[in-house]
NUDOFI-899302 format. One record per residue (C-alpha): residue number from 1; residue in one letter; chain; x, y, z. Coordinates in steps of 0.05 Angstrom, whole numbers, plus 5000, padded with zeros to 4 digits. Layout:
BEGIN
bamar = NUM, lummi = A, zanu = A, X = X, Y = Y, Z = Z .
...
//
This chain:
BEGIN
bamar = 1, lummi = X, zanu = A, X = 0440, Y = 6555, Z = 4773 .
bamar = 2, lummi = X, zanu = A, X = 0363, Y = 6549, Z = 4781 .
bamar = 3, lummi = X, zanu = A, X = 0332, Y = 6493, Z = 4759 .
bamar = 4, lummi = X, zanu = A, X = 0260, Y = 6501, Z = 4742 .
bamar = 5, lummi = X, zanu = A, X = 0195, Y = 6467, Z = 4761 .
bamar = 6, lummi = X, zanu = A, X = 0202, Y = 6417, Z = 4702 .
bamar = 7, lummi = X, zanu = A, X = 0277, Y = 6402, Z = 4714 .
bamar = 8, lummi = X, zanu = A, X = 0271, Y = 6393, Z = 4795 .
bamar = 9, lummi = X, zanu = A, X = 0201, Y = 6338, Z = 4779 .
bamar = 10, lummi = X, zanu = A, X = 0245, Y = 6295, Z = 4737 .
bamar = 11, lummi = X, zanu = A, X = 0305, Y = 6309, Z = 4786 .
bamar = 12, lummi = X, zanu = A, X = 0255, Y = 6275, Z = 4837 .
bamar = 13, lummi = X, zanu = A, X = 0230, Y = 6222, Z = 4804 .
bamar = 14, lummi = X, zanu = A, X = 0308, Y = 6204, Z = 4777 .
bamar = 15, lummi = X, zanu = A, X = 0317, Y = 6199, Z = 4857 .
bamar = 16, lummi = X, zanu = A, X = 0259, Y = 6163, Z = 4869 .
bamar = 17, lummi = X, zanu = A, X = 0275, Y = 6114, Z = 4814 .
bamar = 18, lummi = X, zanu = A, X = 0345, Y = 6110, Z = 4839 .
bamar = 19, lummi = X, zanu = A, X = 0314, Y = 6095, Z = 4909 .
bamar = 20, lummi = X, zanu = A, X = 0266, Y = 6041, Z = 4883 .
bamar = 21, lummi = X, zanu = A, X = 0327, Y = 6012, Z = 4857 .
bamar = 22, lummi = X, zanu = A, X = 0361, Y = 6013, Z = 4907 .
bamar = 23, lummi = X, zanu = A, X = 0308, Y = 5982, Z = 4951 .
bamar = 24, lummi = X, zanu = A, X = 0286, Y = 5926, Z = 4907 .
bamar = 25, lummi = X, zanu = A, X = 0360, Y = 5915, Z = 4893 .
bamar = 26, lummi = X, zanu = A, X = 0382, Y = 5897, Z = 4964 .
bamar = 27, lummi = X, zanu = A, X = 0311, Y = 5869, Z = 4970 .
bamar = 28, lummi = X, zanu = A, X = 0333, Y = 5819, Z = 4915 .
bamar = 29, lummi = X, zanu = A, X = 0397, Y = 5813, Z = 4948 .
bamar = 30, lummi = X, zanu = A, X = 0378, Y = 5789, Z = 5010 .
bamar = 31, lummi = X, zanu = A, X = 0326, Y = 5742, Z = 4988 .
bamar = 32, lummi = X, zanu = A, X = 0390, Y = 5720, Z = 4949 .
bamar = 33, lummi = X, zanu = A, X = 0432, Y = 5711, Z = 5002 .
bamar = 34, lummi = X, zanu = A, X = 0372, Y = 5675, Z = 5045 .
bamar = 35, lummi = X, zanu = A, X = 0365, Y = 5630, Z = 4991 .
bamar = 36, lummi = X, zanu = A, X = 0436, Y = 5613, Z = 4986 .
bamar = 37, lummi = X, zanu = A, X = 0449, Y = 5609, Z = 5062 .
bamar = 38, lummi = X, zanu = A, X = 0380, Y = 5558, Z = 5062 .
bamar = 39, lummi = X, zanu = A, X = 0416, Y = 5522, Z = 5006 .
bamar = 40, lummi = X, zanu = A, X = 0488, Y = 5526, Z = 5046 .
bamar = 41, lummi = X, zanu = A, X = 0454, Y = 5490, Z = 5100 .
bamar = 42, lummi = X, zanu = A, X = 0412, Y = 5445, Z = 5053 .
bamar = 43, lummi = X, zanu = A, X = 0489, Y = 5422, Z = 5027 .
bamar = 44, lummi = X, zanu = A, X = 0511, Y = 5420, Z = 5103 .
bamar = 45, lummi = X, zanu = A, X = 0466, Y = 5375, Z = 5119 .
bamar = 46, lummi = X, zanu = A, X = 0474, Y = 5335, Z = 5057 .
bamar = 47, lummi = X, zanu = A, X = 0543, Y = 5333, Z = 5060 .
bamar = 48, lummi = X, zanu = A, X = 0539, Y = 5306, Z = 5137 .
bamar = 49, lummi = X, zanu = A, X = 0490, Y = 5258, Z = 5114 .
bamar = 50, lummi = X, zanu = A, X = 0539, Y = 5244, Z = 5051 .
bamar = 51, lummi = X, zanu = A, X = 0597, Y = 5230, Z = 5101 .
bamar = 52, lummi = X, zanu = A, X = 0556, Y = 5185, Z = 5143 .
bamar = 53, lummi = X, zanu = A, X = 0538, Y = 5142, Z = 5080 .
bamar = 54, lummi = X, zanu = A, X = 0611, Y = 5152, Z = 5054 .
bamar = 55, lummi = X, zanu = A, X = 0634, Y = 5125, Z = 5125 .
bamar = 56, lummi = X, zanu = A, X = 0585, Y = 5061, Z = 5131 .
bamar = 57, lummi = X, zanu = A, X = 0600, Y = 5051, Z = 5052 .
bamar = 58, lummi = X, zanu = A, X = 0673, Y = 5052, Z = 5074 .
bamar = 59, lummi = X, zanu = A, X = 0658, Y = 4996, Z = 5129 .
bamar = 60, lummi = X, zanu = A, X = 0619, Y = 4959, Z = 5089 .
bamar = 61, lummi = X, zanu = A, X = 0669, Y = 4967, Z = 5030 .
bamar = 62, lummi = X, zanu = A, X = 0719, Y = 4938, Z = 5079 .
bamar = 63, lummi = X, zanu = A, X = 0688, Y = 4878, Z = 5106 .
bamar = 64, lummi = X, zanu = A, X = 0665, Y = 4869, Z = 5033 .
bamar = 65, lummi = X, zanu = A, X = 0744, Y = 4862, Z = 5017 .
bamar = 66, lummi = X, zanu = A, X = 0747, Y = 4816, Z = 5081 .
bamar = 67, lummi = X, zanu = A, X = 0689, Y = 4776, Z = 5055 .
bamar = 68, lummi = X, zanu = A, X = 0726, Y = 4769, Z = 4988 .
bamar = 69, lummi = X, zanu = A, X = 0795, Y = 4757, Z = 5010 .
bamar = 70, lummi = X, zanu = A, X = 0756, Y = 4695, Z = 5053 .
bamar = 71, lummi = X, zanu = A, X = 0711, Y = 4671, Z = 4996 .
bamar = 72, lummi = X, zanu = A, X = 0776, Y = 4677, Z = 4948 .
bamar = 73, lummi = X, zanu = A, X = 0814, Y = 4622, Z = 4992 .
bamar = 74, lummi = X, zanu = A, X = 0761, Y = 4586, Z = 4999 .
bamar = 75, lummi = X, zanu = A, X = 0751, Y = 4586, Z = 4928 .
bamar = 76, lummi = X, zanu = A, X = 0820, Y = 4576, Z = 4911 .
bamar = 77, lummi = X, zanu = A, X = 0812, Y = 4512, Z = 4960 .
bamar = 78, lummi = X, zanu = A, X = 0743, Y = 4482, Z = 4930 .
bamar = 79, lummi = X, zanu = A, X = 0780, Y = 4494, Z = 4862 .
bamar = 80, lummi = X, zanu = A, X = 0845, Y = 4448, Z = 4886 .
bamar = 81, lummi = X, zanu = A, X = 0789, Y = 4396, Z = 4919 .
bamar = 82, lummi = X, zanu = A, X = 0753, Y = 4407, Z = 4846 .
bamar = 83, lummi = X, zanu = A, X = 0817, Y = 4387, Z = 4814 .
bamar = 84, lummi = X, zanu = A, X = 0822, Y = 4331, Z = 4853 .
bamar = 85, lummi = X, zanu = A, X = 0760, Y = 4309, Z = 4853 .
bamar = 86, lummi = X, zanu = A, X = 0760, Y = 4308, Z = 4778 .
bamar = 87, lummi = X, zanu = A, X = 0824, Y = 4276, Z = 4775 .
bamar = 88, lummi = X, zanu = A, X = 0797, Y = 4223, Z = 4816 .
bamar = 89, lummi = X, zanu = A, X = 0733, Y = 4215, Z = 4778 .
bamar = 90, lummi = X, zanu = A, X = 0780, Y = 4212, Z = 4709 .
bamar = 91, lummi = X, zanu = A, X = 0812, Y = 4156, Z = 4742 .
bamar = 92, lummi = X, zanu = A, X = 0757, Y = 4117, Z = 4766 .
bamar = 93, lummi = X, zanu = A, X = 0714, Y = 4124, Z = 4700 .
bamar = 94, lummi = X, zanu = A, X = 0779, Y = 4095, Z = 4666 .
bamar = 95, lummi = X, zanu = A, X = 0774, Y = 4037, Z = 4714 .
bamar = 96, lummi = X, zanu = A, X = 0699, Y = 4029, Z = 4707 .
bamar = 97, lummi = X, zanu = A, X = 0702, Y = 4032, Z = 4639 .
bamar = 98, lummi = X, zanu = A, X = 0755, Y = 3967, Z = 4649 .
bamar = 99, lummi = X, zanu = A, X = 0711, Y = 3939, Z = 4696 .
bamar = 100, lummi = X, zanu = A, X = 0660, Y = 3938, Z = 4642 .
bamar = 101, lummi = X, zanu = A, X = 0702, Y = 3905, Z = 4596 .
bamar = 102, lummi = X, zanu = A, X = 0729, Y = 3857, Z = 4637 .
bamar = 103, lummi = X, zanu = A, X = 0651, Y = 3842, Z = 4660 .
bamar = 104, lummi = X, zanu = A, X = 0638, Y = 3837, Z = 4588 .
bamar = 105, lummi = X, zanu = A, X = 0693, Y = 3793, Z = 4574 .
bamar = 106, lummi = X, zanu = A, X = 0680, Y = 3748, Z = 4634 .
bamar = 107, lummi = X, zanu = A, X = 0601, Y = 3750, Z = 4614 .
bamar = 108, lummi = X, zanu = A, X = 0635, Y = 3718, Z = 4541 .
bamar = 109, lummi = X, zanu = A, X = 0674, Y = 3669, Z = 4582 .
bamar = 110, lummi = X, zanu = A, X = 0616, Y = 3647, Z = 4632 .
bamar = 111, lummi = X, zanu = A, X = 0579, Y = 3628, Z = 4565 .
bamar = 112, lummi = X, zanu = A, X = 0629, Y = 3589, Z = 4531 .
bamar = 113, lummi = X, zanu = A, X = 0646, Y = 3558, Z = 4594 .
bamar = 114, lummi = X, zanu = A, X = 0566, Y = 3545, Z = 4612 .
bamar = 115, lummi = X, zanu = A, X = 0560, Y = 3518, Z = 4535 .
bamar = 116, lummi = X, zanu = A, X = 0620, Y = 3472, Z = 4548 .
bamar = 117, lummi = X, zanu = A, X = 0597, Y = 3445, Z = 4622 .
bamar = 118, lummi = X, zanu = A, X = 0527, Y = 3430, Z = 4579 .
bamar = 119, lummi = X, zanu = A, X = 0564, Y = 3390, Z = 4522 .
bamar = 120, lummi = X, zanu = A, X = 0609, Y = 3357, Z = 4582 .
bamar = 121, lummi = X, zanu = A, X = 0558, Y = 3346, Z = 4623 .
bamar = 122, lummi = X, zanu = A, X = 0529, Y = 3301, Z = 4560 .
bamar = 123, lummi = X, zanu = A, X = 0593, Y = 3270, Z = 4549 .
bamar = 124, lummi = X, zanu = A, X = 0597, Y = 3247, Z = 4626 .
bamar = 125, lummi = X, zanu = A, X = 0526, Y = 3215, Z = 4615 .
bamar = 126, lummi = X, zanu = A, X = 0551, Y = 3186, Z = 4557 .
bamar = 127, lummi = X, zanu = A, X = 0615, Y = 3163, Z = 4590 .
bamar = 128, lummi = X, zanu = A, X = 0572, Y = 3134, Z = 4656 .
bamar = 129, lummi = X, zanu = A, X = 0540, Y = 3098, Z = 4609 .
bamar = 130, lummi = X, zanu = A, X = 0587, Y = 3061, Z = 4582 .
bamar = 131, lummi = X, zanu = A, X = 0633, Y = 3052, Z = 4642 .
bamar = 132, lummi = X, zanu = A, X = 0573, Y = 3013, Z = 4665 .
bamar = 133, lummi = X, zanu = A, X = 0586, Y = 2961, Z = 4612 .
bamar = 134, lummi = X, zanu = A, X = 0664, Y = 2966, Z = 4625 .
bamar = 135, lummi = X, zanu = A, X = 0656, Y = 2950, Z = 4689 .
bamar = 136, lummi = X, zanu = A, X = 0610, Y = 2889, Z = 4671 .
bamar = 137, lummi = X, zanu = A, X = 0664, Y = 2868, Z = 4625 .
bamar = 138, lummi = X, zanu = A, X = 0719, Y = 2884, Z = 4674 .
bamar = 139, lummi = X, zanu = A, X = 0688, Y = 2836, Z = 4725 .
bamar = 140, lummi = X, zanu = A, X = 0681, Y = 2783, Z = 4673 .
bamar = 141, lummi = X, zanu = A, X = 0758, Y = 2793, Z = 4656 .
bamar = 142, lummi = X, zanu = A, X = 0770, Y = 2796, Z = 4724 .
bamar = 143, lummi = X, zanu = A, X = 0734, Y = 2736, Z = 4736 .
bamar = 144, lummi = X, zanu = A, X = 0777, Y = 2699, Z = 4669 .
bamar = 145, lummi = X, zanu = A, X = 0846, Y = 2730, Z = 4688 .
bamar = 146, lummi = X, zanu = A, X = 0845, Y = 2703, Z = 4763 .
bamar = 147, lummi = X, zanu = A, X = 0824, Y = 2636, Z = 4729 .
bamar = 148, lummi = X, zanu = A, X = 0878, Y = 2640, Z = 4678 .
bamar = 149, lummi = X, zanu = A, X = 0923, Y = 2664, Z = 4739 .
bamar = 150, lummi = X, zanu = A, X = 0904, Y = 2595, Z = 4770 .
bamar = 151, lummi = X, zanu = A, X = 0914, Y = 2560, Z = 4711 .
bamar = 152, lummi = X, zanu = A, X = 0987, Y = 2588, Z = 4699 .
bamar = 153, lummi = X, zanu = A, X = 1010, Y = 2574, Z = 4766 .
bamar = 154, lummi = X, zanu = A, X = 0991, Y = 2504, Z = 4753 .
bamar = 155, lummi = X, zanu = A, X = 1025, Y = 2503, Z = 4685 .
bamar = 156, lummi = X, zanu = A, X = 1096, Y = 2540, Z = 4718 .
bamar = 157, lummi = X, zanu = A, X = 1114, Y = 2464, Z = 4741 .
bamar = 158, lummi = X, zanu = A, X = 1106, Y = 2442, Z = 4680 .
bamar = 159, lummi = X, zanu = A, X = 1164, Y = 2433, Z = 4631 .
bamar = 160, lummi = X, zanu = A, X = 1166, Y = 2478, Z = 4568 .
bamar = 161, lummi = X, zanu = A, X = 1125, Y = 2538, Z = 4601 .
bamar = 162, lummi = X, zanu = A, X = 1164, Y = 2603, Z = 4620 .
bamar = 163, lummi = X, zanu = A, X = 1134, Y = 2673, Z = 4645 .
bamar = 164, lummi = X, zanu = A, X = 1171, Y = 2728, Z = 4643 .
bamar = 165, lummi = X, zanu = A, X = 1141, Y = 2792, Z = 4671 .
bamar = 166, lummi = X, zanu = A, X = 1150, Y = 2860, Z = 4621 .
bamar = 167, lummi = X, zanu = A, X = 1150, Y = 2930, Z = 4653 .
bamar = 168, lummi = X, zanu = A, X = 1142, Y = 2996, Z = 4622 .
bamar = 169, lummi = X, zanu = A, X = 1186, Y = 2993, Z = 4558 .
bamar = 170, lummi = X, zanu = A, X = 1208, Y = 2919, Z = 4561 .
bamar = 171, lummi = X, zanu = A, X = 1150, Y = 2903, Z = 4528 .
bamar = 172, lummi = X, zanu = A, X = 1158, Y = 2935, Z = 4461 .
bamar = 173, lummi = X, zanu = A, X = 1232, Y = 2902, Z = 4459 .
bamar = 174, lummi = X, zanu = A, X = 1208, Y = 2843, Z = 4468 .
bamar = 175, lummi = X, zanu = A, X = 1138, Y = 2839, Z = 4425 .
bamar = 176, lummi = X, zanu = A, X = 1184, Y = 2865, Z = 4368 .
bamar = 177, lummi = X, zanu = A, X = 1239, Y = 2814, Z = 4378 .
bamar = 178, lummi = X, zanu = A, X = 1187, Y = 2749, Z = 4379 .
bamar = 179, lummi = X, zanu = A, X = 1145, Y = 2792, Z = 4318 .
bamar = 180, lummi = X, zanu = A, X = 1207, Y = 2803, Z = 4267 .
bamar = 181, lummi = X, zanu = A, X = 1238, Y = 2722, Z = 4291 .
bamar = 182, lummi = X, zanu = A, X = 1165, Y = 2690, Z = 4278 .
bamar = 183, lummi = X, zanu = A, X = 1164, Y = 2636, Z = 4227 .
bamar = 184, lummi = X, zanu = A, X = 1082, Y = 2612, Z = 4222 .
bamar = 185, lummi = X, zanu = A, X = 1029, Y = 2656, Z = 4251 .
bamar = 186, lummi = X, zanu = A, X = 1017, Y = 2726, Z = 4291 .
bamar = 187, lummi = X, zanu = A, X = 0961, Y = 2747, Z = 4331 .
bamar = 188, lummi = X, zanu = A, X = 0932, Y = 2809, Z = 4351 .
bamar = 189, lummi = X, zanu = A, X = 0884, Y = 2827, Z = 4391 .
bamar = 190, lummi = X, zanu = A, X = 0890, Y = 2902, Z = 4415 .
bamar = 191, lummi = X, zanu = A, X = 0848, Y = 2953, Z = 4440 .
bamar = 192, lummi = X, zanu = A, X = 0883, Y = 3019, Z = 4432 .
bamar = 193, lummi = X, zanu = A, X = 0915, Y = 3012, Z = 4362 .
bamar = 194, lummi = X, zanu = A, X = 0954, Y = 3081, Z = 4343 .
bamar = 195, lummi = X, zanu = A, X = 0981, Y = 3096, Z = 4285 .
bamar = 196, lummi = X, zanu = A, X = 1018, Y = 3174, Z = 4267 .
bamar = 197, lummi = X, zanu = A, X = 1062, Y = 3165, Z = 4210 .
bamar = 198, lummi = X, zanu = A, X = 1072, Y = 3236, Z = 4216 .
bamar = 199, lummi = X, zanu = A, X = 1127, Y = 3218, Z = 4277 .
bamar = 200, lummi = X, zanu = A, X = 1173, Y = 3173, Z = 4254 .
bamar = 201, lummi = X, zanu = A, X = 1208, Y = 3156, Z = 4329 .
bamar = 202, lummi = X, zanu = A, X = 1131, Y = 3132, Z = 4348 .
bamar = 203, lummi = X, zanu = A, X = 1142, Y = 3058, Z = 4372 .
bamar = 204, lummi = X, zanu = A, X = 1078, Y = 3033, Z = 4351 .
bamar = 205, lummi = X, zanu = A, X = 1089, Y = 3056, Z = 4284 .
bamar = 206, lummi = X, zanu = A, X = 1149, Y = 3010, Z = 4289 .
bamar = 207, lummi = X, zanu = A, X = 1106, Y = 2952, Z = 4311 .
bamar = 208, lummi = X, zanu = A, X = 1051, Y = 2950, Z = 4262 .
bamar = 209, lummi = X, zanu = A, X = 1105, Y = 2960, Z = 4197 .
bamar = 210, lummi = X, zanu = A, X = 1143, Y = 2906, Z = 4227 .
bamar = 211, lummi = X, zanu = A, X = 1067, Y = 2863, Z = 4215 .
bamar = 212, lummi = X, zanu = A, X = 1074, Y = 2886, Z = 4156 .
bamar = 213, lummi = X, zanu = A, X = 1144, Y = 2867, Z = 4141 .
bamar = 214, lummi = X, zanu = A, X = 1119, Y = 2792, Z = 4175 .
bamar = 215, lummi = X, zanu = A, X = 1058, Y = 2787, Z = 4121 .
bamar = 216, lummi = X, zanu = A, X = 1115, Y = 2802, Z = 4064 .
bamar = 217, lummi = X, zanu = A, X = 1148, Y = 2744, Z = 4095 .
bamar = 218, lummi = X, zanu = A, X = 1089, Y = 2701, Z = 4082 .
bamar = 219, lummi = X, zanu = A, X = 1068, Y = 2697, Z = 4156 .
bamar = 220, lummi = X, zanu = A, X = 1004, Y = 2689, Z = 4169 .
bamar = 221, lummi = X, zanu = A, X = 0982, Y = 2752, Z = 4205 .
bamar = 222, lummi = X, zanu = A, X = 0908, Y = 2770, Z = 4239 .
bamar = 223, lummi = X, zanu = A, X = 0896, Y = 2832, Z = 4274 .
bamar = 224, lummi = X, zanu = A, X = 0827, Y = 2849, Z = 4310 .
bamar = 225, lummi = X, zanu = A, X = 0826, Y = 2922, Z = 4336 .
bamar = 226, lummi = X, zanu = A, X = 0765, Y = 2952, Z = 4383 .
bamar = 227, lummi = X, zanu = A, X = 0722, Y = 3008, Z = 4334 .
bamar = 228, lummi = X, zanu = A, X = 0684, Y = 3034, Z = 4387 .
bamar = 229, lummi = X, zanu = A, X = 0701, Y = 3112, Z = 4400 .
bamar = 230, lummi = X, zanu = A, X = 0672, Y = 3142, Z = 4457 .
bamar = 231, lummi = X, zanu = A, X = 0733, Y = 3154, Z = 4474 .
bamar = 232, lummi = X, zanu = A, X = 0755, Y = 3208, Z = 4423 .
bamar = 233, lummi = X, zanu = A, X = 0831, Y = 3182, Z = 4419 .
bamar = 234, lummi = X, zanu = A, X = 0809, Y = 3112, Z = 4395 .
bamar = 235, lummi = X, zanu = A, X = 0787, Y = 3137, Z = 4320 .
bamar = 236, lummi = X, zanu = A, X = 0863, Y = 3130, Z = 4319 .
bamar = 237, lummi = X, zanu = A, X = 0850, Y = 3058, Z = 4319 .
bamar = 238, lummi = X, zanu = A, X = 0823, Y = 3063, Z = 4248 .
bamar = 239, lummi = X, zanu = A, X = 0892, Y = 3095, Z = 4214 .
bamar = 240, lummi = X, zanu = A, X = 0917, Y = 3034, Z = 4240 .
bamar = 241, lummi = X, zanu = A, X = 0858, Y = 2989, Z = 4210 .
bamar = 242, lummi = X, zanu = A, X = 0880, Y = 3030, Z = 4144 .
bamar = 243, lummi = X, zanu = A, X = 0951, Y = 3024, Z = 4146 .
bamar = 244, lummi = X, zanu = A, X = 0947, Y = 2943, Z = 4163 .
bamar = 245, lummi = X, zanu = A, X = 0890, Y = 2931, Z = 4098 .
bamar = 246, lummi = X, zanu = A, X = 0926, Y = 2975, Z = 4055 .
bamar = 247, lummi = X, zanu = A, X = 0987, Y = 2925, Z = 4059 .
bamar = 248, lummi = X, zanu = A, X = 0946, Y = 2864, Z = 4063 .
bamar = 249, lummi = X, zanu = A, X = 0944, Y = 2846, Z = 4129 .
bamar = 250, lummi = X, zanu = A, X = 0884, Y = 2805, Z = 4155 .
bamar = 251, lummi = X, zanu = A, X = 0851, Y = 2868, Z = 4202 .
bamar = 252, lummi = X, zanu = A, X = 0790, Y = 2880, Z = 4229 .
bamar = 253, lummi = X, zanu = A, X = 0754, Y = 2926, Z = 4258 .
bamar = 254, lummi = X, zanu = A, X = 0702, Y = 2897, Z = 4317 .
bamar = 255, lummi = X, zanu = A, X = 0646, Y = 2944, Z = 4326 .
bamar = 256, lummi = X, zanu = A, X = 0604, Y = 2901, Z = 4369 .
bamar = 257, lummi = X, zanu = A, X = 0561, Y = 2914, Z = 4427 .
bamar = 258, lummi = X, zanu = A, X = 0614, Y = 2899, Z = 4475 .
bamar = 259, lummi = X, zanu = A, X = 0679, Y = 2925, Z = 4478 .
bamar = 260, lummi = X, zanu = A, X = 0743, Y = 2893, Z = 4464 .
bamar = 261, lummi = X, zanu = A, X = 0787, Y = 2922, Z = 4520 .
bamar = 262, lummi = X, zanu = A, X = 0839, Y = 2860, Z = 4512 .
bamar = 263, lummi = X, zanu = A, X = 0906, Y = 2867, Z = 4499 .
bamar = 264, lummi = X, zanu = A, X = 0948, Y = 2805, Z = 4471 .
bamar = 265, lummi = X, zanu = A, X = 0997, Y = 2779, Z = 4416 .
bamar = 266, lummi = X, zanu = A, X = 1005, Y = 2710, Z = 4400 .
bamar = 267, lummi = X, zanu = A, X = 1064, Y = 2681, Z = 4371 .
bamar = 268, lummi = X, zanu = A, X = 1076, Y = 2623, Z = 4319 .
bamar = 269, lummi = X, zanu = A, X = 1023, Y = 2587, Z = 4377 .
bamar = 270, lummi = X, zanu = A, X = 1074, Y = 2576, Z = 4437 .
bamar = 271, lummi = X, zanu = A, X = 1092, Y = 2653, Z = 4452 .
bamar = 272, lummi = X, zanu = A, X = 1043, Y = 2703, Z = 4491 .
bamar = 273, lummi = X, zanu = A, X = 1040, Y = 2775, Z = 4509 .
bamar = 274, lummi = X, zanu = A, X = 0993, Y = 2789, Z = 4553 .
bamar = 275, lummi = X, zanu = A, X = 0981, Y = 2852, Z = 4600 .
bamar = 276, lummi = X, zanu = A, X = 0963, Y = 2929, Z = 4595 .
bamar = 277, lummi = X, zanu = A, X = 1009, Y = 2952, Z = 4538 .
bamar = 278, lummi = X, zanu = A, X = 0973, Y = 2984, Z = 4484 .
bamar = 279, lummi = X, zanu = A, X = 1002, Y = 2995, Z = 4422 .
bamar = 280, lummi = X, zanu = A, X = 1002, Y = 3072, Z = 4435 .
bamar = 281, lummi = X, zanu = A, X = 1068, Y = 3117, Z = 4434 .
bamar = 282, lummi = X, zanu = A, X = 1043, Y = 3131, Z = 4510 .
bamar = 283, lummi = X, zanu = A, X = 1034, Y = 3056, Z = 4536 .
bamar = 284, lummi = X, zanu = A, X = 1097, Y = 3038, Z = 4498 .
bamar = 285, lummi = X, zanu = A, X = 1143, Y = 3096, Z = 4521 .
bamar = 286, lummi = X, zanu = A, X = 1118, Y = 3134, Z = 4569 .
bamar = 287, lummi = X, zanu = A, X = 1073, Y = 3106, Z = 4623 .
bamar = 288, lummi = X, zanu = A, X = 1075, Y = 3052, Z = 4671 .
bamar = 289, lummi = X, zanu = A, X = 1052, Y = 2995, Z = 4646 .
bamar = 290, lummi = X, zanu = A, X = 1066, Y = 2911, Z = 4662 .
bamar = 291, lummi = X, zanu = A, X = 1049, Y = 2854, Z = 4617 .
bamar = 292, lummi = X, zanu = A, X = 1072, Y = 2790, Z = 4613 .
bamar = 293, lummi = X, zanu = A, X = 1108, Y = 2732, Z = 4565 .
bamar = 294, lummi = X, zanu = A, X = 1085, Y = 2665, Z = 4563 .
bamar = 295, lummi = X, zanu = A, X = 1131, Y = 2614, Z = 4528 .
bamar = 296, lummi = X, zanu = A, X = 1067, Y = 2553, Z = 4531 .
bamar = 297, lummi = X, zanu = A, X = 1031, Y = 2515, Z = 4470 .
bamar = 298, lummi = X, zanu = A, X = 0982, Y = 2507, Z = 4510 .
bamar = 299, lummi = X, zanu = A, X = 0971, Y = 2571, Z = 4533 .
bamar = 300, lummi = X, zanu = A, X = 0977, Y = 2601, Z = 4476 .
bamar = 301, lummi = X, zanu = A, X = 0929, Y = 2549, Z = 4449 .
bamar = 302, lummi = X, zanu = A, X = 0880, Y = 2578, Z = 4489 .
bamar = 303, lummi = X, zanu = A, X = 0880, Y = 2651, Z = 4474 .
bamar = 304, lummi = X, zanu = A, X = 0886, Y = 2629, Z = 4400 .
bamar = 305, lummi = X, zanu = A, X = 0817, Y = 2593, Z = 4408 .
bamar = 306, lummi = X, zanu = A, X = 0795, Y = 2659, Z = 4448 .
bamar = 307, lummi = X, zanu = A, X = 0828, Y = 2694, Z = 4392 .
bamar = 308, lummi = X, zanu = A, X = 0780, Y = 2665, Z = 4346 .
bamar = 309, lummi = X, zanu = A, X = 0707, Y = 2672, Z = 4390 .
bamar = 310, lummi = X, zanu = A, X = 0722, Y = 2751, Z = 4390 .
//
């Protein structure tokens, strides 16, 4: 078949079309595939680079576990010592908190104890004061006992006089016996005077009802007790003064200067008691003690005239 002019020019130009295609096809390919292969290597290279970071991550990654597993045990370590630590401190704020109790209560203590070595310390002044005097008066007792002394060992020859020497309890016996047997007159002069009717087994209880049993006999019965109380024990002295006037018996109360540190009974003027029994439950029953009993007239003659001076 022929193909004519018109047919064979668009014939051509199909195949030069086609052709262009063709070219710019591959052409488009290639630059494709140059692309790719630069971005192949591109990813080569970043992939090598990728494996080098992935390997030092990796190293790092495992000393980083090292590092932990270390700082773990020590952790776990400095959280034991923590424990302890805090355990300890617990205990030793309970004991400071004691500590500052115990101060506190000590600090109290110091105080009362300071206020108290003040008001003794007073007291002691008080008391040096008036041991001065006692021991003025004690010298001038001294001084009247070793004459008496002299004078008794003069009167022992004598006929009529008897001593008979009293210790500890003996004394109370024996003042009672000569008290509830006197017929005339009793006398009393007594420093330490004690009277507790609240104990009924105290001795000197026993002695001052039997004066007043004597005075309901119709004997004539004096009593002088010392008033003086710088010694706290001897306001005892005045229950006694109050028991005695309450059932009529003569008392009194001396609250001279001086102090009246005697201690004596006279008996129907011929019997004396003499010594360092007072009439206290302790002289009488429980400590050591020594006084004496004079069977003399005139002996007793002169402590009666003594009797009456106080």
């Amino acid at each position: 078949m022929k193909l004519n002019t018109k047919s064979t020019t668009r014939l051509t130009a199909l195949v030069i079309i086609l052709f262009v295609l063709t070219v710019v096809g591959w052409s488009l390919y290639l630059g494709s595939m140059i692309v790719a292969s630069n971005e192949i290597l591109s990813l080569k290279t970043e992939n090598q680079s990728l494996k080098a970071r992935i390997a030092k991550l990796s190293e790092e990654y495992n000393e980083l576990i090292t590092n932990y597993s270390k700082l773990k045990a020590e952790y776990v370590t400095l959280q034991s010592n923590y424990t302890r630590i805090y355990s300890n401190y617990t205990k030793i704020a309970g004991e400071y908190n004691e500590l500052i109790d115990e101060y506190s209560r000590l600090e109290n203590e110091y105080s009362n104890l300071n206020s108290k070595y003040e008001s003794l310390k007073r007291d002691f002044e008080e008391l040096e004061k008036e041991f001065k005097i006692l021991e003025k008066n004690y010298t001038s007792l001294n001084e009247t006992y070793t004459s008496l002394l002299a004078r008794l060992r003069e009167l022992e020859e004598q006929e009529g006089f008897k001593i008979e020497i009293l210790e500890n309890r003996e004394y109370y016996h024996s003042v009672r016996d000569a008290i509830e047997k006197a017929n005339k007159t009793i006398l009393v002069a007594m420093y330490s005077m004690i009277y507790d009717p609240e104990d009924p087994s105290d001795w000197a209880n026993d002695l001052l009802k039997e004066l007043v049993q004597a005075r309901k006999r119709g004997i004539e019965v004096k009593v002088i007790i010392e008033y003086r109380t710088y010694w706290g024990y001897l306001k005892e002295n005045v229950k006694a003064y109050d028991y005695l006037r309450a059932n009529g018996v003569n008392v009194r109360l001396d609250d001279e200067a001086d102090t009246d540190h005697m201690k004596f009974v006279v008996v129907d003027g011929r019997i004396v008691f003499v010594g360092s029994h007072n009439w206290s439950e302790s002289a009488l029953y429980y400590n050591n003690e020594v006084s004496v009993k004079i069977v003399s007239e005139s002996i007793a003659k002169i402590f009666e005239e003594y009797f009456e001076r106080i």
